[in-house]
C-alpha positions as CSV (number, residue, x, y, z in Angstrom):
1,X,-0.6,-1.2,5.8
2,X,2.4,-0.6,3.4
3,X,1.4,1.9,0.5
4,X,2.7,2.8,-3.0
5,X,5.3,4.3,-2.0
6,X,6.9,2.1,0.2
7,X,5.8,-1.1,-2.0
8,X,7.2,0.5,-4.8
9,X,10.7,1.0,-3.3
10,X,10.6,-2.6,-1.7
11,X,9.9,-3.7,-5.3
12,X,13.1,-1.8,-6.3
13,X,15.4,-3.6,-3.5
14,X,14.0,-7.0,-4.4
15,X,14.6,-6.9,-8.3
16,X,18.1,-5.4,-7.3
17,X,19.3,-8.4,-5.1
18,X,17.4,-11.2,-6.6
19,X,16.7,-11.0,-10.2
20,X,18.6,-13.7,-11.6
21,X,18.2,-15.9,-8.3
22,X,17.1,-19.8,-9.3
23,X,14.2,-20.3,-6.6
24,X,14.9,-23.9,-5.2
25,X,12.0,-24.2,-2.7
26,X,8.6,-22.4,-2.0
27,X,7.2,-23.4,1.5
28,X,4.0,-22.1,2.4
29,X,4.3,-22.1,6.5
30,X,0.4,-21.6,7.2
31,X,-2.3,-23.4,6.0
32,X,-4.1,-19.8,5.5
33,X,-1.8,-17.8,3.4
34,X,-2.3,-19.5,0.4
35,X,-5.3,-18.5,-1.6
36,X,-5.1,-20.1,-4.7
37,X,-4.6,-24.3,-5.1
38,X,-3.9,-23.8,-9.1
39,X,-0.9,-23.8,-10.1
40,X,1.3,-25.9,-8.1
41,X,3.6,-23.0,-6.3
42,X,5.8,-25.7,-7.0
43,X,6.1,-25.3,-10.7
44,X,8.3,-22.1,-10.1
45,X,11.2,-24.3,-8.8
46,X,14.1,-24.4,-10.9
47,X,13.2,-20.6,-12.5
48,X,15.0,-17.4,-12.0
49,X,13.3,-14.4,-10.9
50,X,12.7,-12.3,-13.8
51,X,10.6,-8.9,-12.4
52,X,9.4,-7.7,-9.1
53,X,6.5,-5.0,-10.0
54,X,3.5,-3.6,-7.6
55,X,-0.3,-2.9,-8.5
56,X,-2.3,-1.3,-5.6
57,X,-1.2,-2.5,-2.6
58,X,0.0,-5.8,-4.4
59,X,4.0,-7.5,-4.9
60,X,3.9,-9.0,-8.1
61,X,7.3,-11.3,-8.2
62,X,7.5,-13.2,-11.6
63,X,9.7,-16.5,-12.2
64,X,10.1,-16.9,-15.8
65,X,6.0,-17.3,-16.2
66,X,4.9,-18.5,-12.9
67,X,4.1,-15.2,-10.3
68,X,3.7,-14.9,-7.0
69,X,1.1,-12.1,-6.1
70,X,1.3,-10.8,-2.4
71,X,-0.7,-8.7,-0.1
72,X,0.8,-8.0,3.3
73,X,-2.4,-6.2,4.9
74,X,-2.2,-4.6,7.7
75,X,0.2,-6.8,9.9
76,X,2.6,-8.3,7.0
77,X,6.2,-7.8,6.3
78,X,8.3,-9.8,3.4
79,X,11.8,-9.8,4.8
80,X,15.2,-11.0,3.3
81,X,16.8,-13.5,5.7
82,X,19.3,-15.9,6.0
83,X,18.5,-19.6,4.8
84,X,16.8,-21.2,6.8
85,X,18.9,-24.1,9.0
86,X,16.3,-26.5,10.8
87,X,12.7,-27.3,10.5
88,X,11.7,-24.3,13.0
89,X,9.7,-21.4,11.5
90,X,10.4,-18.1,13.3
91,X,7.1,-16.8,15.2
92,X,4.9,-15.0,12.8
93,X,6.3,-17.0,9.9
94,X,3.4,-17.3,6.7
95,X,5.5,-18.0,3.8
96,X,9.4,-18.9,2.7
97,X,10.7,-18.1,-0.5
98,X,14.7,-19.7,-0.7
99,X,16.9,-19.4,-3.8
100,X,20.5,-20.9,-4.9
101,X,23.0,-19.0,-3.0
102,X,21.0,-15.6,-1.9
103,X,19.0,-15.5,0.9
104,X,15.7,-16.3,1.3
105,X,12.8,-14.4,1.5
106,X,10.3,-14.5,4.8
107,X,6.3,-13.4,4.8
108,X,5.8,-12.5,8.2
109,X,2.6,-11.1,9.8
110,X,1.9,-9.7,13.5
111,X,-1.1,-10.4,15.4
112,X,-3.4,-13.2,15.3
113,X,-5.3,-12.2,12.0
114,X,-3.9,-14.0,9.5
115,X,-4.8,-11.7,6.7
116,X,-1.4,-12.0,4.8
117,X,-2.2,-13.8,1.4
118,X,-0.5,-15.1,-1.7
119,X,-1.5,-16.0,-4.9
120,X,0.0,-17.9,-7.6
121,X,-0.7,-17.3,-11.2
122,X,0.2,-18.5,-14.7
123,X,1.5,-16.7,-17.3
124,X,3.4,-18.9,-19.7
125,X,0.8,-19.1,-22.1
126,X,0.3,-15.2,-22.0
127,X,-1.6,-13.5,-19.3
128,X,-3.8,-14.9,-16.9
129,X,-7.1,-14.7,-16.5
130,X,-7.4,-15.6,-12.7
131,X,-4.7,-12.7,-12.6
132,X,-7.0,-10.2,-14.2
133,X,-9.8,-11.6,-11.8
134,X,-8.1,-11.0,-8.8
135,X,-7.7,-7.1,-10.3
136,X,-10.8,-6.8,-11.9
137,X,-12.2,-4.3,-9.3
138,X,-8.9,-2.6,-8.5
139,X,-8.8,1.5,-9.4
140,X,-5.8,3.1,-11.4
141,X,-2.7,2.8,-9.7
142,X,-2.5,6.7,-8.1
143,X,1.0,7.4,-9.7
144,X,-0.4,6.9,-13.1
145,X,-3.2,8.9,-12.5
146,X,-3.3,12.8,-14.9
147,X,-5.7,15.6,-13.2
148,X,-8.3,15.4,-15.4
149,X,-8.4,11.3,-15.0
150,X,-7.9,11.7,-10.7
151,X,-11.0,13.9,-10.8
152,X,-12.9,12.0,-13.0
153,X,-12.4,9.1,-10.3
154,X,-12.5,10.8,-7.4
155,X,-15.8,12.4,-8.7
156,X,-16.9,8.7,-9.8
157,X,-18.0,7.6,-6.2
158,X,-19.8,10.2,-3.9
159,X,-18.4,10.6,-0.3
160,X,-15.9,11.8,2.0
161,X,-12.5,12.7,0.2
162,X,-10.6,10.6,2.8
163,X,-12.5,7.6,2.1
164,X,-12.3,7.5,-1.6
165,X,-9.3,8.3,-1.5
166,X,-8.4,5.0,0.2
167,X,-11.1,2.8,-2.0
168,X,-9.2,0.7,-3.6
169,X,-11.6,0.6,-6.2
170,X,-11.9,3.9,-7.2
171,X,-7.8,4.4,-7.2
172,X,-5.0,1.7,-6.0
173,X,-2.4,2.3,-3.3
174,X,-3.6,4.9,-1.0
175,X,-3.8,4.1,2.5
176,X,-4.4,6.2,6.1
177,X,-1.1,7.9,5.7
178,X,-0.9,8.9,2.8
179,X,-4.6,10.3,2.3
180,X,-4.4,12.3,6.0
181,X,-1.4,14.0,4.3
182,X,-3.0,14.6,0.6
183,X,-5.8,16.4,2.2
184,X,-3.3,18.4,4.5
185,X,-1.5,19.2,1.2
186,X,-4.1,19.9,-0.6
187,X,-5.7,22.7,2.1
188,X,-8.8,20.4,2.0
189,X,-11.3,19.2,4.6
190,X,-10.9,15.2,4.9
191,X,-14.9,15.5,5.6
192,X,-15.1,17.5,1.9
193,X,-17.4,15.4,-0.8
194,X,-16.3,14.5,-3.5
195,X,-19.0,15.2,-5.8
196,X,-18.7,18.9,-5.0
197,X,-14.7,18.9,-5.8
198,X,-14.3,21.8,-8.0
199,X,-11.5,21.7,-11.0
200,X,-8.9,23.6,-8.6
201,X,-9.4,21.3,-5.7
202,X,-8.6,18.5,-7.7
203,X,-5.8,20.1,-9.4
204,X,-4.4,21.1,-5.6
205,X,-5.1,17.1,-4.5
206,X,-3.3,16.1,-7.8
207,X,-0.2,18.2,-6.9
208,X,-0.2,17.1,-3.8
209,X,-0.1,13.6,-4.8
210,X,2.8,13.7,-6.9
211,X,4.6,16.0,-3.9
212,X,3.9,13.5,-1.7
213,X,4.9,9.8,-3.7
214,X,8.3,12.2,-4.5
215,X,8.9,12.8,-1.1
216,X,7.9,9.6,0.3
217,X,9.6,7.3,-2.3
218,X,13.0,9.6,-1.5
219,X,12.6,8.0,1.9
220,X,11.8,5.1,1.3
221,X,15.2,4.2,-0.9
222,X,17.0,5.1,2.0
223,X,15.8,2.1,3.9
224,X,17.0,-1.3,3.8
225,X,13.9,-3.2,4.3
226,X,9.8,-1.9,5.6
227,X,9.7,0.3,8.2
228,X,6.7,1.1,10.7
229,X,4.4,3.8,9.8
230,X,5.9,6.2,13.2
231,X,9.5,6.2,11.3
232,X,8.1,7.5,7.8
233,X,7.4,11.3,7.1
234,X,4.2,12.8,7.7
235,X,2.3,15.8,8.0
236,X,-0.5,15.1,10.2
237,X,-0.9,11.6,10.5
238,X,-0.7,10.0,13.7
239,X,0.4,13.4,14.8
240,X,-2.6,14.5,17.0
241,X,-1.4,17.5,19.3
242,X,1.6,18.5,17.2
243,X,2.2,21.9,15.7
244,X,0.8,21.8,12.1
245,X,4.0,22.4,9.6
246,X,2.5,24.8,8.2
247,X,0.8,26.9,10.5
248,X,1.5,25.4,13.6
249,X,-2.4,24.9,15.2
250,X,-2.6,22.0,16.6
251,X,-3.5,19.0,15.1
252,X,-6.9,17.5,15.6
253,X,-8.4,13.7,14.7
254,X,-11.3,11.9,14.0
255,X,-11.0,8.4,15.4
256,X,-12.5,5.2,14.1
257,X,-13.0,2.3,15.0
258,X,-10.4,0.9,12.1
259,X,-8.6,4.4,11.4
260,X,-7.9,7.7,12.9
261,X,-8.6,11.0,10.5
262,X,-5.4,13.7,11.3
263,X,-6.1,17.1,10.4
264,X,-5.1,20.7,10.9
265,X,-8.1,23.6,11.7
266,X,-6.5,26.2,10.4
267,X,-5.1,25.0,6.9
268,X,-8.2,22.7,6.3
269,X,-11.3,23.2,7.7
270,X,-11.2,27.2,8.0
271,X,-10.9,26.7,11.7
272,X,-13.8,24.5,12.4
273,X,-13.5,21.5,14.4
274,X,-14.6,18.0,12.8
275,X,-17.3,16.1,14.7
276,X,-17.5,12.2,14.5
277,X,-18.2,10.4,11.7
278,X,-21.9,10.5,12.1
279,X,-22.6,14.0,13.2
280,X,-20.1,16.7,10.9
281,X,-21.4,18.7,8.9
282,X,-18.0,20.6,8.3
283,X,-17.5,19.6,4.3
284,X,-15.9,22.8,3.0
């Protein structure tokens, strides 16, 4: 699943083409990516595109007062394309965004899932409250996030650092990635709880946060369009069996039935070797 980083910079290449583009047709191409029936999509025809912006894991993409709010999951992709020429909808195809004399934009999801949504909210009258639902339960956006506020969060919901780093409801736009590197960077057991973080652990999780969005955004503005998660920089994710980059111990992993946990011995876990998810008792 895309993450701040790479949302962010998408964000950047849509407002840079398209702001100013006059959307002349929406055309919702499943009958499942829509999640909202009020407003009429429709009532952004005829209106430029005025912002792009992200919250969480969310594309926010504004036409003069009527915003399109879009979650790709774990499959999803929102492509520029040529305009469409006949009826046929590429494989994959959710959504179709086209404009006067740009191209179009394409939701596309892998799989069978059909997770990809899109909602469509109001905001001509100021902001909208279905909006604000929708966000109600989502954290601070990571980025945003001082030391003394990212441990008061962290701290705010007891558990494994790797999973609250990736609740979205205790901070927005961390995924797998990005958390199997924080707690490389930070020299800290993914297994560690987060109700026993002391001040310097969260300063060294905060620092390697910012590192980390720095290094990963400079990527990411270097690529035309979303990329698989194997082509972006890493530490440890996905990397089971490399030579950690900093020690060069091998890399070990938890696996999950939904996610794999990457992590290096030496630098992390003083050594010890992570059990599965029911049995480790490995937390410092």
């Amino acid at each position: 699943m895309p993450e701040l980083p790479e949302l962010e910079a998408h964000a950047a290449r849509l407002r840079a083409g398209w702001v100013g583009a006059v959307l002349t047709r929406f055309h919702p191409l499943s009958f499942t990516v829509m999640k909202t029936v009020d407003p009429d999509p429709n009532l952004a025809t005829g209106r430029p595109l005025t912002d792009v912006g992200r919250r969480g894991k969310y594309l926010i993409c504004d036409f003069d007062g009527i915003a399109f709010v879009v979650h790709l999951m774990q499959g999803g992709r929102l492509r520029t394309t040529p305009p469409a020429k006949g009826p046929k909808a590429p494989r994959g195809a959710q959504a179709r965004w086209s404009f006067d004399g740009s191209d179009d934009w394409l939701l596309t999801e892998a799989g069978k899932e059909r997770r990809v949504g899109v909602w469509v909210f109001d905001r001509r009258q100021g902001p909208s409250s279905a909006e604000a639902e929708l966000f109600a339960d989502l954290g601070p956006d990571a980025e945003t996030l001082t030391a003394a506020r990212l441990g008061e969060r962290l701290r705010s919901r007891s558990g494994r650092l790797h999973n609250v780093l990736r609740d979205q409801r205790v901070i927005a736009g961390i995924g797998r990635r990005l958390a199997n590197d924080l707690c490389h960077e930070a020299k800290l057991s993914p297994f560690v709880s987060t109700g026993r973080l002391t001040d310097d652990q969260v300063l060294a999780v905060h620092g390697a946060l910012s590192h980390l969005v720095e290094r990963d955004l400079a990527f990411e503005t270097t690529q035309e369009e979303l990329v698989n998660t194997a082509k972006r920089p890493t530490n440890v994710h996905r990397r089971m069996g490399d030579p950690c980059p900093n020690c060069g111990e091998a890399i070990r992993e938890v696996t999950y039935a939904s996610h794999v946990v990457n992590y290096c011995p030496t630098c992390q876990t003083g050594g010890r070797l992570l059990a599965d998810n029911t049995t480790s008792k490995f937390l410092k």
